[in-house]
N, C-alpha and C positions, 0 to 999 in steps of 0.2 A: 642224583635224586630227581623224581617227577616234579615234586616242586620246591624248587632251588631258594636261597637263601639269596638276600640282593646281592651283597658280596657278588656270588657265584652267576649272576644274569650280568654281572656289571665285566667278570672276566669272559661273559661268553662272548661280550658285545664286544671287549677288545680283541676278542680271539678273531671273531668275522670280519671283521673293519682290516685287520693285520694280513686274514688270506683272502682278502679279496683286493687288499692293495688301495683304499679307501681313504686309508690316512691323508695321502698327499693332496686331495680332493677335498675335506673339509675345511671349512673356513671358521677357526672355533672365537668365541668370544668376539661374534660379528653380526649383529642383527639388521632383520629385512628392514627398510623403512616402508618400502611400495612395491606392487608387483602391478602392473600396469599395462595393458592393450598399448602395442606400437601403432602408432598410426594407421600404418600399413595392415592392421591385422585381418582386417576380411581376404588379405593376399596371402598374407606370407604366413597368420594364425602366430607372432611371435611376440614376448612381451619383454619389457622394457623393466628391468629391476636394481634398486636404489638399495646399497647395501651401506652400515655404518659399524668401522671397529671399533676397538674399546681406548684407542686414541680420539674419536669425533670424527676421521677422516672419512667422506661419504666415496661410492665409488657404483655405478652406474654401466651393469652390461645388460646385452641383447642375449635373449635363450630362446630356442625351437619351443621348450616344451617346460614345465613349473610342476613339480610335484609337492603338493601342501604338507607335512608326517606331522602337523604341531599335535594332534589327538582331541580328547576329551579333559583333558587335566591341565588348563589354561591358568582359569583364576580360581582362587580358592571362593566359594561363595558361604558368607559370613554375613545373615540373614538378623543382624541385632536389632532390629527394627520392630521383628517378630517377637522381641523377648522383653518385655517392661519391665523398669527399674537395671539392667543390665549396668547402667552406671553406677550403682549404687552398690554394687558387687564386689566385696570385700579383696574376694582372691585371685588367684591369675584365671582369664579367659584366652584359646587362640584353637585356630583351624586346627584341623588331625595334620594336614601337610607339615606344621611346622612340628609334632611330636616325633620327639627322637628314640628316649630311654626312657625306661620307667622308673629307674633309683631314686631321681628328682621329688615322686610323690610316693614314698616309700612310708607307711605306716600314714598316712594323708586319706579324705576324702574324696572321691571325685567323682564327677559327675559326665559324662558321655553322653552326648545329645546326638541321635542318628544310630540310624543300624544295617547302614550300609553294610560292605566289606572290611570299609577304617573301623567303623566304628565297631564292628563285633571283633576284628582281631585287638583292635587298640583297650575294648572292655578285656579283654581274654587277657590280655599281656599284662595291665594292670590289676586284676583280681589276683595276682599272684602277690603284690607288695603293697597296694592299699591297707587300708583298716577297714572301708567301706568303698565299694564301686554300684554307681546307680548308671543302669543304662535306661535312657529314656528314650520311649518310641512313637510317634504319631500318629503311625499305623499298623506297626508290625511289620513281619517278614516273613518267606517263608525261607527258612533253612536247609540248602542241601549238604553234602557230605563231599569234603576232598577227596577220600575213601570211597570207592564205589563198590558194585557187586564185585566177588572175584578177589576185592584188592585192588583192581585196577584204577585209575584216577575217573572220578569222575565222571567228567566231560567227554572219556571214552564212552558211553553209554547215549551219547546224543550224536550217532552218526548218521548215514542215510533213511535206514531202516524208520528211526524215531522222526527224523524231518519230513520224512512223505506222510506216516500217522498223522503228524501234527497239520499236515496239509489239507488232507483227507476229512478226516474225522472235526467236528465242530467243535468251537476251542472250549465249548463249558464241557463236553463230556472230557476231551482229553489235559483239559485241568483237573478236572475231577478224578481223573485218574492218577495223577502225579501228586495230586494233593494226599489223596487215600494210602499212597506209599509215604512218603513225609510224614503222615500223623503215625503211621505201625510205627514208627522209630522214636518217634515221642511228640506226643499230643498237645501239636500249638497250644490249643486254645487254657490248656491247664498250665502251660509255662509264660503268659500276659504275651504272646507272642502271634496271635491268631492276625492275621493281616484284614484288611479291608477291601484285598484285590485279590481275583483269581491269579493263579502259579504261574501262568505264562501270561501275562498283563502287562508283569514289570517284571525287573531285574531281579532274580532271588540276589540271598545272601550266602555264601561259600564259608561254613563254619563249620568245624567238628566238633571243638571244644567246648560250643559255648550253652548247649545245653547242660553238660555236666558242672560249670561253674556258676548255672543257673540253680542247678539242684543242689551244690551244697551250698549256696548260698552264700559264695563269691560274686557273684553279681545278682544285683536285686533290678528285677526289671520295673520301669517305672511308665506312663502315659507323659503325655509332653510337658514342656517347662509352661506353667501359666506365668509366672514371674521372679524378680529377684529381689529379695528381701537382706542385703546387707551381704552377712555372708551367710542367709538360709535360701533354700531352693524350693517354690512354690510347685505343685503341679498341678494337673490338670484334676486329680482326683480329690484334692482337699488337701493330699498329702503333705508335709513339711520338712524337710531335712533342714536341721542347725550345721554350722562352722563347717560349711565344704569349702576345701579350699582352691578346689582349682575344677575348670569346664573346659570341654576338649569337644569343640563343635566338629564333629561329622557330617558335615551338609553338604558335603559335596562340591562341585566344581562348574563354571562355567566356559563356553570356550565362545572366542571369536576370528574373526581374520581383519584385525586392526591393519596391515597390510596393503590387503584386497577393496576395492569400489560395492559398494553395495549389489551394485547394479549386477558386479562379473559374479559373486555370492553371499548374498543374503543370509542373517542368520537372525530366529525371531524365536524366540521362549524356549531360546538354547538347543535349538535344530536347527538345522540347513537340507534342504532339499537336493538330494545329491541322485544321478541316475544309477542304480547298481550300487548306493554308497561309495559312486567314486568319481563322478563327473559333473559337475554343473551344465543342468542341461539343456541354458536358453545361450550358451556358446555357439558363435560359429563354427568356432576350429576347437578340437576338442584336446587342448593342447597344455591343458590346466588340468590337473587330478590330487583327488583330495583321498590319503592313503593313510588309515590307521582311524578313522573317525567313526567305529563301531564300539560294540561292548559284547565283545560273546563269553560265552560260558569257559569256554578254554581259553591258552594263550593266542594272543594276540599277532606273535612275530610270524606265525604260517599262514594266519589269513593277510598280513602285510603285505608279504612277500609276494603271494600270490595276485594283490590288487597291484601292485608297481610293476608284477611284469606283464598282466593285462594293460597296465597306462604306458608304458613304452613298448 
């Protein structure tokens, strides 16, 4: 299938590791402490890295070259600071990362904060066994389709053709154009879903389902949390939901390179300045490459690929 079940990515990833003979080269349940400029680096461009397994045992070699893959999904960022009364919160709160199953809140309330990608599949998954699912949004989204014209996925519809337009063309008209296909399919602003940013600004959200579970009334969309009240849920609109019992923050993620010297890559309101999104570029020696720290429309593993064998 075009888009695979984790299960099915998890045996593709042993399948590739397997024929490409990979295995004997990982070093599993062993983290980086430091990745480090060698003295010598205006010479030789080589860095000095501090590894620790899952004994305590540290271990310390020299590499030509450092390829970064940690991505965008580091730390979970869990913003409760933003949510008054949250202590007071009768039922279970936790990230979308730690959501597993949905049986857990089966005939239950819940409440989904965020409308990311977690949060509109993790609404979608839950409106099936809930009694009530409330997706709350801050801004809105605009939704596209896994399903593209044809059948085809998608993401196959944003190849050269559509990246030169968008190069071209000035971004309010050709948001406007992408916007005016998204509403023929169904008219944000009548399902509370109308966004507050043009279509290419930011990240859509990749959902098929979740208008239809908006329209019957499997997920009630809601404006943002103003606070929590026990176990009721205040909103931004006056609104009030009694006895929810469980909130499943969608907010998304932060990354760093706890690792790395500020100095070799800086990272400041969860970007880093990368050349091409793949080199840090007040390097001498360009010997450090930072692979997978994008977010495209499609999978991820072809533009990977493709940035690792530009860095070696």
């Amino acid at each position: 299938p075009n888009y695979m079940h984790h299960s099915l990515i998890m045996d593709y990833f042993r399948m590739y590791a397997e024929h490409f003979q990979l295995l004997p080269h990982i070093r599993f349940q062993t983290r980086v402490r430091s990745v480090e400029q060698r003295p010598d680096f205006s010479q030789s461009g080589q860095w000095q890295v501090v590894t620790v397994d899952r004994e305590g045992r540290e271990e310390s070699s020299v590499f030509d070259g450092v390829l970064v893959c940690t991505g965008h999904h580091v730390h979970p960022h869990l913003p409760l600071q933003d949510f008054p009364g949250i202590e007071t919160f009768t039922g279970k709160y936790f990230h979308s990362r730690d959501y597993k199953s949905p049986e857990e809140f089966r005939g239950k309330s819940v409440v989904v904060i965020g409308i990311g990608n977690s949060g509109g599949d993790i609404a979608v998954e839950l409106s099936r066994v809930t009694d009530k699912l409330f997706l709350s949004t801050r801004r809105g989204a605009w939704i596209l389709n896994r399903v593209g014209a044809g059948g085809v996925p998608g993401d196959m519809q944003f190849g050269r053709v559509a990246g030169t337009l968008q190069g071209v063309l000035p971004l309010g008209f050709y948001s406007s154009l992408g916007e005016k296909h998204l509403n023929s399919r169904f008219n944000h602003k009548l399902y509370s879903l109308q966004p507050k940013h043009r279509l290419f600004s930011q990240h859509p959200t990749v959902n098929d389902e979740l208008p239809n579970r908006i329209l019957s009334g499997r997920v009630q969309v809601r404006p943002n949390v103003r606070e929590f009240r026990g176990g009721a849920v205040v909103f931004e609109d006056g609104s009030v939901e009694e006895g929810v019992h469980a909130v499943v923050f969608a907010t998304g993620y932060r990354f760093s390179f706890p690792f790395l010297s500020d100095s070799v890559l800086p990272v400041q309101d969860n970007r880093a300045t990368l050349y091409k999104h793949v080199f840090p570029p007040a390097l001498q020696h360009h010997t450090l490459a930072v692979v997978g720290l994008v977010q495209p429309l499609g999978a991820i593993m072809p533009i990977a690929e493709m940035q690792a064998r530009w860095a070696t």
